[in-house]
N, C-alpha and C positions, 0 to 999 in steps of 0.2 A: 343294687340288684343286677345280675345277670343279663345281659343283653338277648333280647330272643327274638329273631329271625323271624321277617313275614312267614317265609317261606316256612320252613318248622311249622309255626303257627298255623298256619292252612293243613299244613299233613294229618298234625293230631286232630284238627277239626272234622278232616275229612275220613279220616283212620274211625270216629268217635261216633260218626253220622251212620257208616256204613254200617257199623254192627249193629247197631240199635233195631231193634225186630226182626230177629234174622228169621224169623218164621212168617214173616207181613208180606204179602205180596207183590209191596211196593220196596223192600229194601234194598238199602243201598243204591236208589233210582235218584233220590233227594243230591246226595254226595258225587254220582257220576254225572249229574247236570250241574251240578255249583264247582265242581273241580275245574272245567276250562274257564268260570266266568272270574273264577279267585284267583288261579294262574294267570290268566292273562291281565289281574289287575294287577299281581304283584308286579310280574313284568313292567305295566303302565309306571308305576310307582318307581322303579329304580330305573329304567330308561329316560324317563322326564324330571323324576327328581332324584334322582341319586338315594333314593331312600332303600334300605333292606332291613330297618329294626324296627320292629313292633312298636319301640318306647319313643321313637321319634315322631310316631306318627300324631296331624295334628289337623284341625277341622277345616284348616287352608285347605290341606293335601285333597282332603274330601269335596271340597266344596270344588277343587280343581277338575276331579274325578267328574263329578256331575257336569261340568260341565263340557269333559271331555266329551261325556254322553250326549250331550247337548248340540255339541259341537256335530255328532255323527248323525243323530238323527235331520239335523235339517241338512246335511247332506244326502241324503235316504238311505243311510247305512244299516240302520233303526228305526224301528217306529219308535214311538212314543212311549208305549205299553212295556216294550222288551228292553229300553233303557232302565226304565224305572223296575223294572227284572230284577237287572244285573245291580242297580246297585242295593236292592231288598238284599240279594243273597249277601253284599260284601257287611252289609248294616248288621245281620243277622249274623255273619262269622264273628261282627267285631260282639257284636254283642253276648255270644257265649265268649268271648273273652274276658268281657268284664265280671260276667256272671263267675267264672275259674279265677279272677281274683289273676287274670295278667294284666288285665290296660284297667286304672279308677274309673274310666268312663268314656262313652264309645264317642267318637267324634265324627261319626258318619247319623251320629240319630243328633242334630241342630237344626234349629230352622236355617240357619245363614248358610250349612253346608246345605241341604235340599232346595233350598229357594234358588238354585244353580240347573237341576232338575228340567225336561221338557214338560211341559204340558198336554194333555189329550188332546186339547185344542189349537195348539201351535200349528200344526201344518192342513188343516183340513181343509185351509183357502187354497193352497199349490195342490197338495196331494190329491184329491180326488176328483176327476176331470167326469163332466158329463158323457151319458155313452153315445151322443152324437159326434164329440169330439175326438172319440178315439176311434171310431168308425172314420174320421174324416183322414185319423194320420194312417189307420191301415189300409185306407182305400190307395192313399198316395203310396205306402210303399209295395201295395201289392200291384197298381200297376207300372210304378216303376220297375218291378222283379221281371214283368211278363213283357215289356220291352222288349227289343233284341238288341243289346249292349255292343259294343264296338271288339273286346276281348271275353275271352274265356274268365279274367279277373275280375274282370267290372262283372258281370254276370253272378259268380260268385258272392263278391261283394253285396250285391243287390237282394241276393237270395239270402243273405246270412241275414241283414236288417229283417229284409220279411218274415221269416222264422222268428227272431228275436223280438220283434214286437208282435206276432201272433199267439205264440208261446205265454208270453205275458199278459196279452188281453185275454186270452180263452183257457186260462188255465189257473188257480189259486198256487202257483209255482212264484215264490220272492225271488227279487233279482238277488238278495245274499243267501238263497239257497243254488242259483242258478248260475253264477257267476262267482267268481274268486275275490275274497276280503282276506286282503294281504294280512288285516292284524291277528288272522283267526288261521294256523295252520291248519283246521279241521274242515275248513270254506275254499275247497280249492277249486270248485266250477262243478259242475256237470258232466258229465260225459256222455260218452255212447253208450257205454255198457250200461248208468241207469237206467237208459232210451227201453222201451219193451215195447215195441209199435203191436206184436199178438193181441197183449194183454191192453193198451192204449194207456200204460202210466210211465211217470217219471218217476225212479228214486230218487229223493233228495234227504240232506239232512236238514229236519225243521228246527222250530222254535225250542222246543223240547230238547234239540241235543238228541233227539234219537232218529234213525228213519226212517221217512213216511215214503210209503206209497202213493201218490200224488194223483188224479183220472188226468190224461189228457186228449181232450175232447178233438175231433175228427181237423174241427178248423185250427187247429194248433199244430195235427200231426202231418196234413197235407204241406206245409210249409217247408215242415220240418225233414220231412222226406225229400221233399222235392231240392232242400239245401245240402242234405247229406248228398245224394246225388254228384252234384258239382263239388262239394269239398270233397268226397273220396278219401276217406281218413284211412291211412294204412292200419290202422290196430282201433279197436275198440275204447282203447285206453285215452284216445285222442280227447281234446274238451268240444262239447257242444260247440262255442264261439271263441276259438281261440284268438290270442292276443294278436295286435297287429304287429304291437309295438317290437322291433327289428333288433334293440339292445336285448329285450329282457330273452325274446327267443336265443338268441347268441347266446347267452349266460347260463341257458338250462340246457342246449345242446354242447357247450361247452366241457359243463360240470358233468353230463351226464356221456360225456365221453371217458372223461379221468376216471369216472368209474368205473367204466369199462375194460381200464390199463392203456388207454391211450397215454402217451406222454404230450408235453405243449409241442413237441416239434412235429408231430403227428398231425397233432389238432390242428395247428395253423397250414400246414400243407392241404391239409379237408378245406380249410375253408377259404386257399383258394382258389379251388379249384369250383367251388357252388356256394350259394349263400348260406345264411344260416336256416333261413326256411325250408330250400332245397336239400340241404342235408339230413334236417329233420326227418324227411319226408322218406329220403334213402334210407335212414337207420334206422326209423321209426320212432323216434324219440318225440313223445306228443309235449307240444310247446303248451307255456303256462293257457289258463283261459284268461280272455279279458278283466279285467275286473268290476268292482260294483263303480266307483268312480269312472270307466272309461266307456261302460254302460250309458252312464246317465248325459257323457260326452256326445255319445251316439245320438240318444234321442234328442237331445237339444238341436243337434244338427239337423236331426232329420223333421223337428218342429218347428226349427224355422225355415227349412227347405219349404213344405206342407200348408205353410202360414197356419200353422196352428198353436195358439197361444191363450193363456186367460188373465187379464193384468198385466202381460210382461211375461208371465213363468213359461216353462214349459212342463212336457208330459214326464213323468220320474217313473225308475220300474215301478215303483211304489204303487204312482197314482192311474199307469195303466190299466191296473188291474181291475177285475168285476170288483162294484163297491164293496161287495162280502168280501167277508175271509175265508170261507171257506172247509172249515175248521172240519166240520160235520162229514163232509166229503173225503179227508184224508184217514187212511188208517197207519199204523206199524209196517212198518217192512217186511214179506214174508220170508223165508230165505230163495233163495235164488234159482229159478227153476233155467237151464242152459238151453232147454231144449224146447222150451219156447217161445225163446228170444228170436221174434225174426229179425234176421239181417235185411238192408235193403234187395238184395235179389231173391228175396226168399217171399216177398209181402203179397204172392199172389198166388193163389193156385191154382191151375189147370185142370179139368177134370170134362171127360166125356158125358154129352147132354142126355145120353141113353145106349145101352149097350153099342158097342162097335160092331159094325157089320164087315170091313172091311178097312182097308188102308185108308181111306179117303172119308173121315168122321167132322163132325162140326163139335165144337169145343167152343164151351162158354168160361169167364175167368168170375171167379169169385173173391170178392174185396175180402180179406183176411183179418180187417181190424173193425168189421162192422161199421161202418161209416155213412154206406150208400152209398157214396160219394160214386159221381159220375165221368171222374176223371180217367185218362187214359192209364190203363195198369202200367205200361211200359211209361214210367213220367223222363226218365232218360232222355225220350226225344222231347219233351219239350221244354 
């Protein structure tokens, strides 16, 4: 028989998904959410085993698969739920396989391949932290932000943690919607332009593969402003928490020079004359965002900075968060309204307490994101 190609095999699966109801309200939604999880498993498949032929495949490869998942989720890459997702979809592709009469029988539906699989229950000793406990680590890093730090970078620094663990405690926002998951081209962090401080949400891309609208709630945004402040991203394009790490920026200000018709003899005289961050900053070229693993580097740091711990573990984006999910609270993405995007110098606005009689008027400021909040409008000075 004829050798046939994972990849093939996913096409006409996902070619066969799409038309099916073209009149359903939900079509072709099934096919444009299973398309990244089969893609990226075929990838799995021939980068770790050299595999690309349907007929090769064999209940090891699966049981590997699950436990690749396995592997992710107790790193907090995944929950539990969205592992066992991803591999329903790939069980489900194999299994209209068999059904077409390509594979005698599906090797993703075994108990020895699933018994590889997370459980619901696997992480709910680490993952979910009491809400004393995460009171305890935002207390710490919110008065370490209000300090007066020795540089303009520690300052930074300090405000980027507080943001980053406010963000995650006061907001049903996942650290792999919020942060960049190298194996997912579609997970590449957050930005500013999500940011809508008017409206008080994040866009992000959810569980679904599609974008949600996200609320974020007043104690999530004050941080959050107050960080943007001190980073001063030249372009909106910039990431919420970008990378620290000093290779991987070189290598995207690098690449994104050559594109621009730089030559290498170009490039190396730019850089040395400023670093790689510093030239970012000049060209504008927004450096990758942190990732979910350098995330979770963060918090560990700053939970045992904090002494805050339960067994040993520490606090994961995972487990920062309110114990819901949240689900109920997020909607679809609406499209993109420009001109209600406030930028930070725009989040306050000035307006006369009653007709002007003269030059000399009293003028009160109104919070713009509905907050209450009693902080100083101009947050710059503090």
């Amino acid at each position: 028989m004829t050798e046939v190609a994972i990849t093939d095999a996913i096409d006409a699966y996902l070619q066969r998904k799409a038309v099916g109801d073209p009149d359903g309200s939900g079509a072709g939604a099934y096919a444009s959410n299973a398309e990244s999880i089969l893609r990226r498993w075929a990838d799995w498949l021939e980068g770790e085993h050299g595999l690309t032929s349907l007929f090769a495949l064999e209940v090891e490869h699966m049981r590997a698969y699950a436990g690749e998942l396995d592997r992710r989720t107790g790193r907090g890459e995944y929950t539990a739920s969205t592992a066992s997702t991803y591999y329903a979809v790939v069980r489900a592709f194999l299994s209209w396989c068999v059904r077409g009469g390509i594979l005698e029988a599906n090797p993703a539906a075994t108990d020895r391949a699933e018994a590889a699989l997370p459980t619901a229950e696997q992480r709910q000793g680490s993952d979910f932290w009491t809400a004393e406990q995460r009171r305890e680590l935002e207390r710490y890093v919110r008065e370490r932000a209000l300090e007066a730090p020795s540089s303009a970078s520690e300052r930074r620094s300090r405000l980027r943690e507080y943001a980053m663990v406010a963000v995650l405690a006061h907001s049903t926002v996942r650290g792999s919607e919020l942060f960049r998951v190298p194996e997912d081209d579609r997970r590449t962090g957050a930005t500013w332009d999500d940011v809508d401080f008017y409206t008080g949400t994040i866009r992000v891309l959810g569980k679904s593969q599609r974008l949600e609208d996200v609320p974020l709630p007043a104690r999530a945004r004050t941080p959050l402003r107050r960080y943007r402040v001190v980073l001063d991203p030249p372009a909106n394009d910039w990431p919420l928490f970008p990378t620290a790490h000093a290779p991987s920026i070189a290598r995207q200000v690098r690449s994104v020079l050559r594109e621009r018709g730089y030559d290498e003899e170009e490039i190396e005289t730019l850089l040395e004359d400023a670093t790689a961050t510093e030239l970012a900053r000049e060209r504008s070229i927004a450096p990758p965002a942190i990732t979910t693993e350098g995330a979770r580097s963060v918090l560990k740091r700053l939970c045992e900075a904090a002494v805050v711990d339960v067994d040993g573990n520490y606090l994961t984006p995972r487990g920062i968060r309110q114990a819901q999910e949240g689900s109920e609270y997020r909607r679809e993405a609406t499209a993109s309204k420009a001109t209600l995007r406030a930028t930070v110098p725009e989040r306050s606005i000035v307006v006369p307490e009653e007709e002007p009689t003269s030059l000399d008027i009293d003028r009160t400021v109104i919070d713009i994101d509905g907050s209450g909040s009693d902080e100083p409008a101009d947050e710059s000075s503090t």
